[in-house]
C-alpha positions in Angstrom: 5.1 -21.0 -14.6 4.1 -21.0 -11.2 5.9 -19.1 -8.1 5.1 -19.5 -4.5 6.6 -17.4 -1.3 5.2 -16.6 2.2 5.0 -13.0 3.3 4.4 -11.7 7.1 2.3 -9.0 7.1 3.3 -5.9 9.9 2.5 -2.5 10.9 5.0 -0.9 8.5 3.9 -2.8 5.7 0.2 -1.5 6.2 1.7 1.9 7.1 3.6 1.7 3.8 0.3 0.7 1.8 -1.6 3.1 3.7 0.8 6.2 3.0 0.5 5.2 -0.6 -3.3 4.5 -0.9 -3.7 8.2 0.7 -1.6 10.3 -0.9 -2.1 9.6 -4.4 -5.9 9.8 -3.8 -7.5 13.4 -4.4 -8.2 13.7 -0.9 -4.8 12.8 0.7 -2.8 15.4 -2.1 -6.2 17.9 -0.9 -5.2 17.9 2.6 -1.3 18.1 1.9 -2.2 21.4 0.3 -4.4 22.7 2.5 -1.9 22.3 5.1 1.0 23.4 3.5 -1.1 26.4 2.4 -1.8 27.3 6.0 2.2 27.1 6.3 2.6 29.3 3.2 -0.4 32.0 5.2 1.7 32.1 7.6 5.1 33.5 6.6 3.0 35.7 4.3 0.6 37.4 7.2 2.4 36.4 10.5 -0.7 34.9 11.6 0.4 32.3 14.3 -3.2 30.7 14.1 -2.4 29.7 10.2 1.2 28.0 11.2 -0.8 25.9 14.1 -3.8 25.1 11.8 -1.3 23.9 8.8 1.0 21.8 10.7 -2.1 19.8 12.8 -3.3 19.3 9.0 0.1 18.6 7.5 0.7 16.1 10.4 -2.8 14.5 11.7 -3.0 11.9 8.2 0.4 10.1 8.5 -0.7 9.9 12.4 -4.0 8.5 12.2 -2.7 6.2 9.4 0.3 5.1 11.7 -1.8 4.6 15.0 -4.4 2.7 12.5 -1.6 0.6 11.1 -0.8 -0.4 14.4 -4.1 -1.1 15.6 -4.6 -3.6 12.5 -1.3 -4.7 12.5 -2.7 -6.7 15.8 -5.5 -8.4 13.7 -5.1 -12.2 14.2 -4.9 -12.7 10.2 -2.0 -10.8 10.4 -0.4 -13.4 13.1 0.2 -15.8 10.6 2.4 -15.6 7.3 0.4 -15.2 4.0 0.9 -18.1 1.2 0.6 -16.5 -2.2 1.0 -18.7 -5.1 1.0 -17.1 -8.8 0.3 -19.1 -11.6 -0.6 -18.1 -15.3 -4.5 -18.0 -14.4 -4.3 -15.7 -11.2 -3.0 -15.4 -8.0 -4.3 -17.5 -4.5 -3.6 -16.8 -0.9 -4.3 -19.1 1.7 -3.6 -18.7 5.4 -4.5 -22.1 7.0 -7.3 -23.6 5.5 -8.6 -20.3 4.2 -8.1 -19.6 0.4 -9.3 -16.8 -2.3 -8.3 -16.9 -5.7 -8.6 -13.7 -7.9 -7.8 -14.0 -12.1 -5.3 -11.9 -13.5 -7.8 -9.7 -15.4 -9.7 -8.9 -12.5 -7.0 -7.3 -11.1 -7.3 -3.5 -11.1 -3.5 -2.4 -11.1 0.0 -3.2 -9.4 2.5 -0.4 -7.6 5.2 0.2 -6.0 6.7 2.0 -3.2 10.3 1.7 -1.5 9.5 -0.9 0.2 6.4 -2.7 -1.1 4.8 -4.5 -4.2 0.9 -3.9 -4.2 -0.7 -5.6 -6.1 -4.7 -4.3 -5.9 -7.7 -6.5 -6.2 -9.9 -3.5 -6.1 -9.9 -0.1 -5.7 -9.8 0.2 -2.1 -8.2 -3.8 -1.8 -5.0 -5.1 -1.9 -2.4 -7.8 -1.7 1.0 -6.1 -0.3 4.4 -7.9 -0.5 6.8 -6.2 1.1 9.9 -6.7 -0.7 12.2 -7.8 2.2 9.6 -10.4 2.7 10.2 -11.6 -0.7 14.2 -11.5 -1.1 15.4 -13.4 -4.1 11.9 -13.6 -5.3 11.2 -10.2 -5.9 12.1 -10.1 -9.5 10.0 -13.4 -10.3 7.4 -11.6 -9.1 7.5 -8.3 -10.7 8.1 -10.5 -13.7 5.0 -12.4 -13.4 2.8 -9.1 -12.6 4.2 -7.7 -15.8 3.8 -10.7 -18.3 -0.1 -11.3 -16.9 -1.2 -7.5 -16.4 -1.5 -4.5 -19.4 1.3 -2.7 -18.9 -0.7 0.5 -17.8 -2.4 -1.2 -15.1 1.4 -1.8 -13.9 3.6 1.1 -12.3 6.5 -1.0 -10.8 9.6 0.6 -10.7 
């Protein structure tokens, strides 16, 4: 079986990757306590400084991520739709006459969010396909990440 479909890569798409990629890492669920400690500090002492401290936390990561969404979201390679094409070996995307092919078992695991499939290449890498971009295909998709990855390297829901 092979299944083909263009996606267009924009800021909320790489907002919605970055949001994820954050907060389930140590350091993204770190500074979400940290902050919301400082929020806790400050009902419990009065302590304006600990109210000011916890919401700059709380807030600054889904900022930065934001304004750096945004600033790639410009990146030429994002101009132009991505052409993936899934077949029983692996998965290729090609933007003009660029291509890169990675085999299913080299994949390191596939997720998803509201309103995105990742599929990651690596730990830090990844191939997002934001489900409005894929409309009818979405299931085909999810269908061939699931027959061609061990189910606990796949967390779609």
């Amino acid at each position: 079986m092979e299944l083909e479909f263009d996606v267009n890569i924009n800021a909320g798409a790489l907002y919605d990757y970055m949001l994820r990629h954050t907060y389930s890492a140590a350091s993204g669920i770190l500074g979400s306590a940290v902050g919301a400690l400082g929020v806790v500090a400050f009902f419990m002492n009065g302590y304006p400084l600990y109210l000011i401290l916890g919401v700059i936390i709380l807030f600054y990561l889904p900022v930065s991520l934001w304004l750096r969404a945004k600033r790639q979201a410009l990146n030429p390679v994002f101009k132009k739709p991505l052409h993936y094409k899934m077949t029983e070996e692996g998965v290729a995307v090609s933007q003009g006459e660029e291509e890169q092919f990675q085999r299913w078992e080299d994949m390191y695991k596939a997720v998803s969010t509201g309103r995105s499939i990742i599929l990651y290449t690596s730990m830090v890498n990844a191939s997002i396909f934001p489900k409005d971009e894929l409309g009818e295909k979405r299931q085909d998709v999810i269908a061939m990440i699931s027959t061609h990855m061990p189910a606990k390297k796949v967390n779609i829901r």
